[in-house]
N, C-alpha and C positions, 0 to 999 in steps of 0.2 A: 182294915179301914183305920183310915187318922184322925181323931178327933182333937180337933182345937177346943180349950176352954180357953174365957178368959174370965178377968176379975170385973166389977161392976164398976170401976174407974177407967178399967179399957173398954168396956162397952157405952160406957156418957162418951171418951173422947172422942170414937168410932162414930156416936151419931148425933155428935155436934158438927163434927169432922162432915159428912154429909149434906146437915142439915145447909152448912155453909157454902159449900156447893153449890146446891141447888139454888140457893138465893141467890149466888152471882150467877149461874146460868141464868134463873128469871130475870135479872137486871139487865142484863147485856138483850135480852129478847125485845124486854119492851122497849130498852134504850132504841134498838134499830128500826123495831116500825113506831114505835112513836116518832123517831123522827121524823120517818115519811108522813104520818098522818099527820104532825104539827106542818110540814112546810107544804103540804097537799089543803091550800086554803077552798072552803069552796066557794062554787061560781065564778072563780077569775076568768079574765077572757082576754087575748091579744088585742096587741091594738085594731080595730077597724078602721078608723079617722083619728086625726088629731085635731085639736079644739084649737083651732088658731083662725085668726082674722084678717090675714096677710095677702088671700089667695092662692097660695102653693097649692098645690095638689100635686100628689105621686104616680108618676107611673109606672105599671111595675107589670110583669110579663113573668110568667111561669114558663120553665123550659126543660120537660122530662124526657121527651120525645125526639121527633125528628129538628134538625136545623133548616129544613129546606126554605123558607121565608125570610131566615135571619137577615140577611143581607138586604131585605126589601124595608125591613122594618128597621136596621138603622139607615139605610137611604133617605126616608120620611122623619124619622127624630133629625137627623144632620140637618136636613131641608127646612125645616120649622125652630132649629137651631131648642133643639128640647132636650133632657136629660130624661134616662130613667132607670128604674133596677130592674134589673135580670133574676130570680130566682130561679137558681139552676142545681139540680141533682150532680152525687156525683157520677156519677152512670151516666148522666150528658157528655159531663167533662173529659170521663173516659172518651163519649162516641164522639165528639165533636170538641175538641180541643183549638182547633182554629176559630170558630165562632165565637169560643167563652174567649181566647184571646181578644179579638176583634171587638168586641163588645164592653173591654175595660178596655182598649187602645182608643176608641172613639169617646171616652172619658164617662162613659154609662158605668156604672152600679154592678159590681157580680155577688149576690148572697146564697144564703145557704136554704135550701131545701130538702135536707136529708139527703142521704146516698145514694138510696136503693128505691126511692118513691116507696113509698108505702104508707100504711096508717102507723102513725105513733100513738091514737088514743087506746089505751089497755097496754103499751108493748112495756118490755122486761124495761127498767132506769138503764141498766148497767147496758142493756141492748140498744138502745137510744142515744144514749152517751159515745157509744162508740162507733154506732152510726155518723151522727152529728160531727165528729172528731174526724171521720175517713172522706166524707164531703167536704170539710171545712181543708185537709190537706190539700185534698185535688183543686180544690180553688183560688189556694195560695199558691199553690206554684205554677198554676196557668196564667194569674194577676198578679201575684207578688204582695197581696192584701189579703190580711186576714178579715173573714164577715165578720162581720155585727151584728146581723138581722134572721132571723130565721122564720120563716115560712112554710106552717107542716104540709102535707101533700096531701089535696084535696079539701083543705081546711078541717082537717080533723083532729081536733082537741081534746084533751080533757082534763084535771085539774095537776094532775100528776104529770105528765108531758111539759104542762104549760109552765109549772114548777120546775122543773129538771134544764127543761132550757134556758129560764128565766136565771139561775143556779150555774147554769157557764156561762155566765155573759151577755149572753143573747137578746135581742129586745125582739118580743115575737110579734110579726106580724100579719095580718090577714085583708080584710080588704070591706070597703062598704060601698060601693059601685063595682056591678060585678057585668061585665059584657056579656058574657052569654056566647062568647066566639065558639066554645067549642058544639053547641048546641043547636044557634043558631046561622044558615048558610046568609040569610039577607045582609051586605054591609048597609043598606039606608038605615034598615029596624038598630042593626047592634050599636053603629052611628046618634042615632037617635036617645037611645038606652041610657048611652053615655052621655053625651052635652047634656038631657034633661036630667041626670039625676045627679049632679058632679058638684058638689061644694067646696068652699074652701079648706084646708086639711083634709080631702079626701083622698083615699086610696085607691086606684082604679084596677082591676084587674084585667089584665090580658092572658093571652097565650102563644106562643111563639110561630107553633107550627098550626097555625090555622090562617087555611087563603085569605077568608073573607076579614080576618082583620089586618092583613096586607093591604088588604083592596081599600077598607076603611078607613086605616088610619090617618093619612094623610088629612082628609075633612076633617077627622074629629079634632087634629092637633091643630086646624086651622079656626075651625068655629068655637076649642077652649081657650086660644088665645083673644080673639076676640070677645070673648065675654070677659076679659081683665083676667085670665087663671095663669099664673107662671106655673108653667109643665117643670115638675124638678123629680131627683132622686129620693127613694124612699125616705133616705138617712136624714135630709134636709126637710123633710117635712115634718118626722115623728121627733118627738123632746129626747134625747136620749138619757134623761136623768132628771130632779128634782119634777116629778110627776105622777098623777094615776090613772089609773083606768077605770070608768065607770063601767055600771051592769051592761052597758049596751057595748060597749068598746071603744069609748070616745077617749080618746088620751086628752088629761088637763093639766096646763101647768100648774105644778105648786112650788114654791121657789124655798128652797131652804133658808127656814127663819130662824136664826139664832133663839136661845132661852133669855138671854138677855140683851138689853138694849145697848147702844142703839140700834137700829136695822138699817144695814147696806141694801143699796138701791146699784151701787154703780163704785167699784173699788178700786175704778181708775183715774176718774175726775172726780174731786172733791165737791165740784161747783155743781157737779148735775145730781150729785149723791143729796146734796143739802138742799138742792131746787125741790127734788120731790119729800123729800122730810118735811120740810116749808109748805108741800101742796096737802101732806095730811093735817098736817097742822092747821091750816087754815077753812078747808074745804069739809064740807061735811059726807058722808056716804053717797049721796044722791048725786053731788054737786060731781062725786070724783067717778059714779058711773055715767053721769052723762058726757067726762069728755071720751066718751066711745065715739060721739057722734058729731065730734068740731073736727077742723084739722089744725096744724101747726100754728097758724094765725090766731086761729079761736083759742089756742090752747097758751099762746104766749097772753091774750089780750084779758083772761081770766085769772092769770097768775103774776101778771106783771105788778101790780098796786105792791105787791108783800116780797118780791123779790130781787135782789142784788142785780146790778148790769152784769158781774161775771155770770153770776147763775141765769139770766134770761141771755146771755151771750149762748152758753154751756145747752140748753134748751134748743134754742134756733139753730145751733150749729151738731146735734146730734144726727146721726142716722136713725132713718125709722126703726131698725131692729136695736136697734139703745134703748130709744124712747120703751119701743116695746117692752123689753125688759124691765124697764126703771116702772113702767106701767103698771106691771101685772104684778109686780111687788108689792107697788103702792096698796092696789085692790084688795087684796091679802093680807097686808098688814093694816091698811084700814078697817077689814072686817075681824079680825081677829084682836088688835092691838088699841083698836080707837081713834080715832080722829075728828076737825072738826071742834061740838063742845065736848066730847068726848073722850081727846087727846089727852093722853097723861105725859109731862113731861120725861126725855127719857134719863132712866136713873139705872145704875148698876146695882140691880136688883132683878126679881122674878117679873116678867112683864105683865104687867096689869090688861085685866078682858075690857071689853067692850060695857061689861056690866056686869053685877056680881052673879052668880050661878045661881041662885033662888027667884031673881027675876026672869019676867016671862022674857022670850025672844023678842027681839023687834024687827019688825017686817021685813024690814031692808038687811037683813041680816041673811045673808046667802052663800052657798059654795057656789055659785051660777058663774061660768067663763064669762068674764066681760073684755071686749075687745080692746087692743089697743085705737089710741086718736088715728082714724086715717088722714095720710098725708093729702094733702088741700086737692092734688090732682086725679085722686083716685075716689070713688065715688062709691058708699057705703055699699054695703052688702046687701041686697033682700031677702 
Protein backbone atom coordinates (compact mmCIF):
# COMPACT_ATOMS: atom_id res chain seq x y z
CA UNK A 1 0.00 0.00 0.00
CA UNK A 2 1.13 3.75 -1.05
CA UNK A 3 0.78 6.33 1.30
CA UNK A 4 0.99 9.86 0.29
CA UNK A 5 1.98 12.55 2.87
CA UNK A 6 2.05 15.87 2.35
CA UNK A 7 3.19 19.23 4.21
CA UNK A 8 0.64 21.54 5.69
CA UNK A 9 1.23 24.28 2.90
CA UNK A 10 0.16 21.52 0.29
CA UNK A 11 -2.71 20.72 2.23
CA UNK A 12 -4.14 24.86 2.70
CA UNK A 13 -3.32 24.85 -1.34
CA UNK A 14 -5.33 21.42 -1.94
CA UNK A 15 -8.32 23.14 -0.01
CA UNK A 16 -8.32 26.47 -1.26
CA UNK A 17 -7.83 24.82 -4.46
CA UNK A 18 -11.29 23.18 -3.81
CA UNK A 19 -12.85 25.59 -1.92
CA UNK A 20 -12.50 27.62 -5.33
CA UNK A 21 -14.19 25.27 -7.17
CA UNK A 22 -16.99 24.95 -5.53
CA UNK A 23 -17.77 28.74 -5.51
CA UNK A 24 -17.60 29.00 -9.24
CA UNK A 25 -19.62 25.79 -9.53
CA UNK A 26 -22.21 27.66 -7.17
CA UNK A 27 -21.97 30.82 -9.22
CA UNK A 28 -22.50 29.45 -12.74
CA UNK A 29 -25.69 27.57 -10.85
CA UNK A 30 -27.43 30.46 -9.60
CA UNK A 31 -26.13 32.63 -12.57
CA UNK A 32 -28.47 30.04 -14.83
CA UNK A 33 -31.62 29.81 -12.95
CA UNK A 34 -31.60 33.15 -11.61
CA UNK A 35 -31.75 34.13 -14.96
CA UNK A 36 -34.77 32.23 -15.56
CA UNK A 37 -36.33 33.43 -12.41
CA UNK A 38 -35.43 37.23 -13.05
CA UNK A 39 -36.78 37.17 -16.72
CA UNK A 40 -39.93 34.78 -15.55
CA UNK A 41 -41.78 38.14 -14.27
CA UNK A 42 -45.02 37.27 -12.65
CA UNK A 43 -48.58 37.49 -13.89
CA UNK A 44 -47.60 38.63 -17.54
CA UNK A 45 -50.16 37.97 -19.90
CA UNK A 46 -50.37 38.15 -23.94
CA UNK A 47 -52.04 40.46 -25.54
CA UNK A 48 -55.86 39.94 -25.50
CA UNK A 49 -57.03 43.55 -27.07
CA UNK A 50 -55.27 46.42 -27.81
CA UNK A 51 -56.26 49.70 -26.46
CA UNK A 52 -56.90 51.73 -29.48
CA UNK A 53 -59.82 54.04 -30.63
CA UNK A 54 -59.72 53.71 -34.33
CA UNK A 55 -61.94 50.75 -34.71
CA UNK A 56 -59.78 47.92 -36.13
CA UNK A 57 -60.45 44.90 -34.79
CA UNK A 58 -58.44 41.38 -35.69
CA UNK A 59 -59.38 38.64 -37.14
CA UNK A 60 -57.53 35.81 -36.58
CA UNK A 61 -58.44 32.01 -37.15
CA UNK A 62 -56.42 29.09 -35.52
CA UNK A 63 -55.52 26.37 -38.05
CA UNK A 64 -54.13 22.87 -36.44
CA UNK A 65 -56.33 20.65 -37.99
CA UNK A 66 -58.12 19.81 -40.96
CA UNK A 67 -58.18 22.53 -44.12
CA UNK A 68 -61.56 21.47 -45.43
CA UNK A 69 -63.53 25.02 -44.99
CA UNK A 70 -60.37 27.06 -45.83
CA UNK A 71 -61.32 28.10 -49.19
CA UNK A 72 -65.01 29.09 -47.84
CA UNK A 73 -63.56 31.27 -45.37
CA UNK A 74 -61.29 33.13 -47.75
CA UNK A 75 -64.20 33.36 -50.29
CA UNK A 76 -66.14 35.42 -47.48
CA UNK A 77 -63.10 37.76 -46.23
CA UNK A 78 -62.46 38.48 -50.35
CA UNK A 79 -66.36 39.07 -50.48
CA UNK A 80 -66.29 41.66 -47.61
CA UNK A 81 -62.90 42.82 -48.88
CA UNK A 82 -61.35 41.98 -45.03
CA UNK A 83 -58.05 40.91 -43.82
CA UNK A 84 -57.00 38.56 -41.38
CA UNK A 85 -54.36 36.18 -39.53
CA UNK A 86 -54.18 32.77 -39.85
CA UNK A 87 -52.50 31.01 -36.89
CA UNK A 88 -51.17 27.97 -38.25
CA UNK A 89 -49.10 24.96 -36.60
CA UNK A 90 -46.44 23.47 -38.26
CA UNK A 91 -48.03 20.08 -38.68
CA UNK A 92 -50.73 22.23 -40.85
CA UNK A 93 -48.05 23.49 -42.97
CA UNK A 94 -46.71 20.00 -43.42
CA UNK A 95 -50.56 18.67 -44.09
CA UNK A 96 -51.87 21.32 -46.05
CA UNK A 97 -49.20 23.48 -47.79
CA UNK A 98 -51.55 24.66 -50.57
CA UNK A 99 -53.98 26.40 -48.08
CA UNK A 100 -51.17 28.20 -45.88
CA UNK A 101 -50.07 29.26 -49.50
CA UNK A 102 -53.31 30.41 -50.58
CA UNK A 103 -53.91 32.33 -47.59
CA UNK A 104 -50.68 34.72 -47.68
CA UNK A 105 -51.36 34.92 -51.68
CA UNK A 106 -54.82 36.35 -50.94
CA UNK A 107 -52.68 38.94 -48.91
CA UNK A 108 -54.01 37.38 -45.16
CA UNK A 109 -51.63 37.13 -42.31
CA UNK A 110 -49.71 33.56 -41.72
CA UNK A 111 -48.34 33.28 -37.84
CA UNK A 112 -46.88 31.02 -35.62
CA UNK A 113 -48.52 28.70 -33.42
CA UNK A 114 -46.03 26.29 -32.46
CA UNK A 115 -45.24 23.08 -34.49
CA UNK A 116 -46.53 20.24 -32.96
CA UNK A 117 -50.06 21.99 -31.13
CA UNK A 118 -49.31 21.30 -27.88
CA UNK A 119 -49.15 22.97 -24.37
CA UNK A 120 -46.22 25.10 -23.92
CA UNK A 121 -47.24 26.02 -20.31
CA UNK A 122 -44.61 23.95 -17.95
CA UNK A 123 -42.72 22.66 -21.26
CA UNK A 124 -38.56 22.40 -21.27
CA UNK A 125 -37.19 26.61 -22.70
CA UNK A 126 -34.84 24.87 -24.86
CA UNK A 127 -38.01 22.46 -26.05
CA UNK A 128 -40.18 25.38 -26.85
CA UNK A 129 -37.55 27.28 -28.50
CA UNK A 130 -36.95 24.78 -30.88
CA UNK A 131 -40.39 24.11 -31.30
CA UNK A 132 -41.27 27.81 -32.11
CA UNK A 133 -37.94 27.88 -34.55
CA UNK A 134 -39.37 24.31 -36.67
CA UNK A 135 -43.09 26.17 -37.18
CA UNK A 136 -41.52 29.49 -37.87
CA UNK A 137 -39.27 27.65 -40.87
CA UNK A 138 -42.35 25.80 -42.31
CA UNK A 139 -44.01 29.19 -42.55
CA UNK A 140 -41.35 30.89 -44.16
CA UNK A 141 -40.84 28.92 -46.86
CA UNK A 142 -44.58 28.27 -47.57
CA UNK A 143 -44.94 32.55 -47.41
CA UNK A 144 -41.47 33.78 -47.82
CA UNK A 145 -42.25 35.76 -44.35
CA UNK A 146 -40.97 35.45 -41.36
CA UNK A 147 -43.90 35.64 -38.11
CA UNK A 148 -44.13 38.01 -35.73
CA UNK A 149 -46.91 36.94 -33.67
CA UNK A 150 -47.22 33.90 -31.87
CA UNK A 151 -50.18 32.25 -30.46
CA UNK A 152 -49.82 29.22 -27.87
CA UNK A 153 -52.25 26.39 -28.58
CA UNK A 154 -55.21 26.39 -26.80
CA UNK A 155 -54.32 29.62 -24.99
CA UNK A 156 -52.13 27.99 -22.55
CA UNK A 157 -49.66 30.31 -20.82
CA UNK A 158 -47.61 30.74 -18.29
CA UNK A 159 -45.09 33.12 -17.14
CA UNK A 160 -42.05 31.27 -18.36
CA UNK A 161 -43.46 30.35 -21.97
CA UNK A 162 -44.82 33.87 -22.26
CA UNK A 163 -41.06 34.91 -21.44
CA UNK A 164 -39.12 32.70 -23.81
CA UNK A 165 -41.39 33.89 -26.65
CA UNK A 166 -41.47 37.31 -25.77
CA UNK A 167 -37.22 36.77 -25.64
CA UNK A 168 -37.30 35.64 -29.69
CA UNK A 169 -39.14 38.26 -30.99
CA UNK A 170 -42.40 37.36 -30.81
CA UNK A 171 -45.36 39.55 -29.65
CA UNK A 172 -47.73 36.84 -28.12
CA UNK A 173 -51.07 36.82 -28.79
CA UNK A 174 -54.34 35.45 -27.44
CA UNK A 175 -57.76 36.70 -28.02
CA UNK A 176 -60.73 38.56 -25.92
CA UNK A 177 -63.87 37.59 -28.13
CA UNK A 178 -63.75 34.27 -28.29
CA UNK A 179 -66.51 32.49 -30.86
CA UNK A 180 -67.09 29.38 -29.34
CA UNK A 181 -66.96 27.70 -33.10
CA UNK A 182 -65.55 24.70 -31.94
CA UNK A 183 -68.10 24.10 -29.14
CA UNK A 184 -70.96 25.59 -30.47
CA UNK A 185 -72.85 23.93 -33.86
CA UNK A 186 -75.58 27.18 -34.09
CA UNK A 187 -74.08 30.09 -36.57
CA UNK A 188 -77.05 32.61 -35.42
CA UNK A 189 -75.81 32.02 -31.30
CA UNK A 190 -71.82 32.11 -32.55
CA UNK A 191 -72.94 35.19 -35.11
CA UNK A 192 -74.52 36.83 -32.29
CA UNK A 193 -71.47 36.16 -29.57
CA UNK A 194 -69.42 37.95 -32.00
CA UNK A 195 -71.03 41.38 -33.19
CA UNK A 196 -72.27 41.65 -29.34
CA UNK A 197 -69.24 41.40 -27.71
CA UNK A 198 -66.49 43.00 -30.39
CA UNK A 199 -64.77 46.37 -29.59
CA UNK A 200 -62.45 48.41 -30.93
CA UNK A 201 -58.87 46.79 -30.69
CA UNK A 202 -60.37 43.64 -30.24
CA UNK A 203 -59.03 40.30 -31.11
CA UNK A 204 -61.56 37.81 -32.42
CA UNK A 205 -60.97 34.24 -32.35
CA UNK A 206 -61.85 31.71 -34.95
CA UNK A 207 -61.11 28.47 -36.22
CA UNK A 208 -60.71 27.20 -39.55
CA UNK A 209 -62.11 23.74 -39.73
CA UNK A 210 -65.29 24.34 -38.27
CA UNK A 211 -68.73 24.38 -40.67
CA UNK A 212 -70.55 26.50 -38.66
CA UNK A 213 -68.15 29.31 -38.79
CA UNK A 214 -68.17 29.00 -42.70
CA UNK A 215 -71.71 29.12 -42.51
CA UNK A 216 -71.48 32.28 -40.18
CA UNK A 217 -68.99 34.20 -41.27
CA UNK A 218 -70.24 36.01 -43.99
CA UNK A 219 -73.10 37.89 -41.57
CA UNK A 220 -70.69 38.50 -39.06
CA UNK A 221 -68.07 40.39 -41.52
CA UNK A 222 -71.09 42.00 -42.77
CA UNK A 223 -73.02 43.41 -39.47
CA UNK A 224 -68.95 44.34 -38.02
CA UNK A 225 -68.70 46.33 -40.89
CA UNK A 226 -71.67 48.03 -40.33
CA UNK A 227 -71.20 48.93 -36.81
CA UNK A 228 -68.04 51.20 -38.28
CA UNK A 229 -65.15 48.03 -37.26
CA UNK A 230 -62.39 47.93 -40.02
CA UNK A 231 -61.90 43.97 -40.16
CA UNK A 232 -57.86 43.98 -40.39
CA UNK A 233 -54.70 41.75 -39.58
CA UNK A 234 -53.60 40.78 -36.17
CA UNK A 235 -50.24 42.65 -36.86
CA UNK A 236 -52.22 46.08 -37.75
CA UNK A 237 -54.05 46.10 -34.73
CA UNK A 238 -51.65 45.16 -31.85
CA UNK A 239 -48.60 48.22 -31.13
CA UNK A 240 -45.65 46.17 -31.92
CA UNK A 241 -43.31 48.23 -29.66
CA UNK A 242 -43.34 51.22 -27.34
CA UNK A 243 -46.21 49.42 -25.14
CA UNK A 244 -47.73 47.37 -22.20
CA UNK A 245 -49.76 44.99 -21.21
CA UNK A 246 -52.19 45.35 -18.42
CA UNK A 247 -53.30 42.44 -15.78
CA UNK A 248 -56.22 41.90 -18.05
CA UNK A 249 -54.31 41.77 -21.55
CA UNK A 250 -55.24 45.10 -22.83
CA UNK A 251 -52.13 46.29 -24.85
CA UNK A 252 -51.41 50.43 -24.20
CA UNK A 253 -49.50 52.65 -26.02
CA UNK A 254 -46.74 54.17 -24.22
CA UNK A 255 -44.55 56.01 -26.56
CA UNK A 256 -40.80 56.25 -25.87
CA UNK A 257 -40.11 59.53 -24.01
CA UNK A 258 -36.65 60.67 -24.12
CA UNK A 259 -35.04 61.70 -20.41
CA UNK A 260 -34.66 64.91 -21.72
CA UNK A 261 -36.26 67.51 -23.42
CA UNK A 262 -37.69 68.43 -25.73
CA UNK A 263 -40.28 65.68 -26.64
CA UNK A 264 -40.78 64.60 -30.38
CA UNK A 265 -44.33 64.31 -31.32
CA UNK A 266 -43.70 63.85 -35.17
CA UNK A 267 -39.78 63.85 -36.52
CA UNK A 268 -40.77 64.39 -39.80
CA UNK A 269 -42.77 67.77 -39.86
CA UNK A 270 -41.35 70.32 -37.79
CA UNK A 271 -44.70 72.25 -37.97
CA UNK A 272 -47.03 69.40 -36.58
CA UNK A 273 -44.10 68.44 -34.04
CA UNK A 274 -44.36 72.13 -32.54
CA UNK A 275 -48.29 72.35 -33.13
CA UNK A 276 -48.76 69.82 -30.43
CA UNK A 277 -45.73 71.22 -28.10
CA UNK A 278 -47.87 74.58 -28.43
CA UNK A 279 -51.19 72.21 -27.37
CA UNK A 280 -49.35 71.21 -24.08
CA UNK A 281 -48.13 74.24 -23.48
CA UNK A 282 -51.13 75.97 -23.65
CA UNK A 283 -54.04 73.45 -22.63
CA UNK A 284 -54.40 72.16 -19.42
CA UNK A 285 -54.87 68.15 -18.62
CA UNK A 286 -58.64 68.20 -18.76
CA UNK A 287 -58.68 70.46 -21.79
CA UNK A 288 -56.05 67.88 -23.69
CA UNK A 289 -58.34 64.75 -22.53
CA UNK A 290 -61.37 66.17 -23.77
CA UNK A 291 -60.15 66.49 -27.36
CA UNK A 292 -61.03 62.61 -27.31
CA UNK A 293 -64.35 63.71 -28.10
CA UNK A 294 -64.26 66.77 -30.98
CA UNK A 295 -63.08 65.95 -34.38
CA UNK A 296 -60.64 67.77 -36.79
CA UNK A 297 -62.79 71.06 -36.77
CA UNK A 298 -63.23 71.14 -33.10
CA UNK A 299 -59.67 70.39 -32.71
CA UNK A 300 -58.26 73.04 -35.08
CA UNK A 301 -60.93 75.72 -33.59
CA UNK A 302 -59.47 75.07 -30.00
CA UNK A 303 -55.84 75.43 -30.88
CA UNK A 304 -55.96 77.90 -33.50
CA UNK A 305 -55.86 81.46 -31.28
CA UNK A 306 -51.88 80.10 -30.09
CA UNK A 307 -50.84 78.62 -33.40
CA UNK A 308 -48.92 79.46 -36.70
CA UNK A 309 -50.77 79.11 -40.23
CA UNK A 310 -47.88 76.49 -40.97
CA UNK A 311 -48.74 74.64 -37.84
CA UNK A 312 -52.78 74.80 -38.24
CA UNK A 313 -52.00 74.04 -42.09
CA UNK A 314 -49.50 70.81 -40.67
CA UNK A 315 -52.84 69.96 -38.27
CA UNK A 316 -55.66 69.98 -40.90
CA UNK A 317 -53.62 68.34 -43.47
CA UNK A 318 -52.46 65.39 -41.29
CA UNK A 319 -53.87 61.76 -41.52
CA UNK A 320 -55.80 60.45 -38.73
CA UNK A 321 -52.97 57.86 -37.63
CA UNK A 322 -50.45 61.06 -37.44
CA UNK A 323 -52.79 62.93 -35.51
CA UNK A 324 -53.04 59.78 -33.39
CA UNK A 325 -49.67 59.36 -32.86
CA UNK A 326 -48.74 63.10 -32.16
CA UNK A 327 -52.01 62.57 -29.61
CA UNK A 328 -51.05 59.93 -27.53
CA UNK A 329 -47.70 61.45 -26.91
CA UNK A 330 -49.23 64.64 -26.08
CA UNK A 331 -51.46 62.58 -23.21
CA UNK A 332 -48.24 61.10 -21.95
CA UNK A 333 -46.12 63.71 -21.92
CA UNK A 334 -48.76 65.96 -20.41
CA UNK A 335 -49.35 63.57 -17.59
CA UNK A 336 -45.87 62.85 -16.86
CA UNK A 337 -43.94 66.07 -17.97
CA UNK A 338 -46.70 69.09 -17.24
CA UNK A 339 -48.57 71.16 -19.19
CA UNK A 340 -51.02 73.91 -19.23
CA UNK A 341 -50.00 75.95 -15.71
CA UNK A 342 -47.87 73.39 -15.22
CA UNK A 343 -45.57 73.26 -18.31
CA UNK A 344 -42.02 73.87 -17.59
CA UNK A 345 -40.24 75.31 -20.32
CA UNK A 346 -38.14 72.76 -22.25
CA UNK A 347 -34.44 72.83 -21.13
CA UNK A 348 -31.56 70.31 -21.47
CA UNK A 349 -31.79 68.98 -18.48
CA UNK A 350 -33.59 66.13 -16.36
CA UNK A 351 -37.37 66.55 -17.11
CA UNK A 352 -39.12 68.09 -14.47
CA UNK A 353 -42.79 66.02 -13.12
CA UNK A 354 -45.94 67.21 -13.05
CA UNK A 355 -45.21 68.09 -9.27
CA UNK A 356 -42.70 67.31 -6.74
CA UNK A 357 -42.82 63.60 -5.18
CA UNK A 358 -43.92 64.60 -1.50
CA UNK A 359 -47.11 66.14 -2.86
CA UNK A 360 -50.26 64.15 -3.04
CA UNK A 361 -51.43 62.97 -6.64
CA UNK A 362 -53.82 65.13 -8.47
CA UNK A 363 -56.94 63.55 -9.70
CA UNK A 364 -56.51 63.86 -13.23
CA UNK A 365 -53.50 62.40 -13.00
CA UNK A 366 -53.84 58.88 -14.76
CA UNK A 367 -52.25 55.86 -16.88
CA UNK A 368 -55.99 55.62 -18.35
CA UNK A 369 -55.92 55.22 -22.53
CA UNK A 370 -57.43 58.27 -23.83
CA UNK A 371 -58.52 58.24 -27.36
CA UNK A 372 -57.37 59.89 -30.23
CA UNK A 373 -59.85 63.24 -31.65
CA UNK A 374 -62.07 61.27 -34.01
CA UNK A 375 -62.36 62.27 -37.38
CA UNK A 376 -65.62 64.67 -37.90
CA UNK A 377 -67.22 61.75 -39.93
CA UNK A 378 -66.88 58.90 -37.63
CA UNK A 379 -68.99 58.99 -34.81
CA UNK A 380 -67.49 58.20 -31.17
CA UNK A 381 -67.41 54.98 -29.56
CA UNK A 382 -70.00 53.85 -26.89
Amino acid sequence: MVVYTMTKKQIMRVTVTVLICIAAALIIIFAVFGSVTASAEAGKMPVCRAGRGDNKVALTFTCAWDATDTGKLLEALSAANAKATFFVTGEFCDTHPDAVRSMSKAGHSVQNCSDRNIHIKGMNINDLIADTKTAAQKIKALTGKEPVLYRAPFGDWDDKALTTIEGMGYIPVQWDVDSKDLDDPDAASVRKRITENTDSGSIILFHNDCAVTADALPQILTELKQKGFELAKAEDVVFSDNYITDEKGVQQYRPAVSASLPIVYCDYDPDLDSAFEKMRENLTIQQIYDLSSVGRVGLVDLIKSFLSEPELYAVREATYEELMECYLTLVYAAENYGCGGTYTEPQNEEIPQIMPADEPEDDNDTDEYVEMPYEDDVPPIK
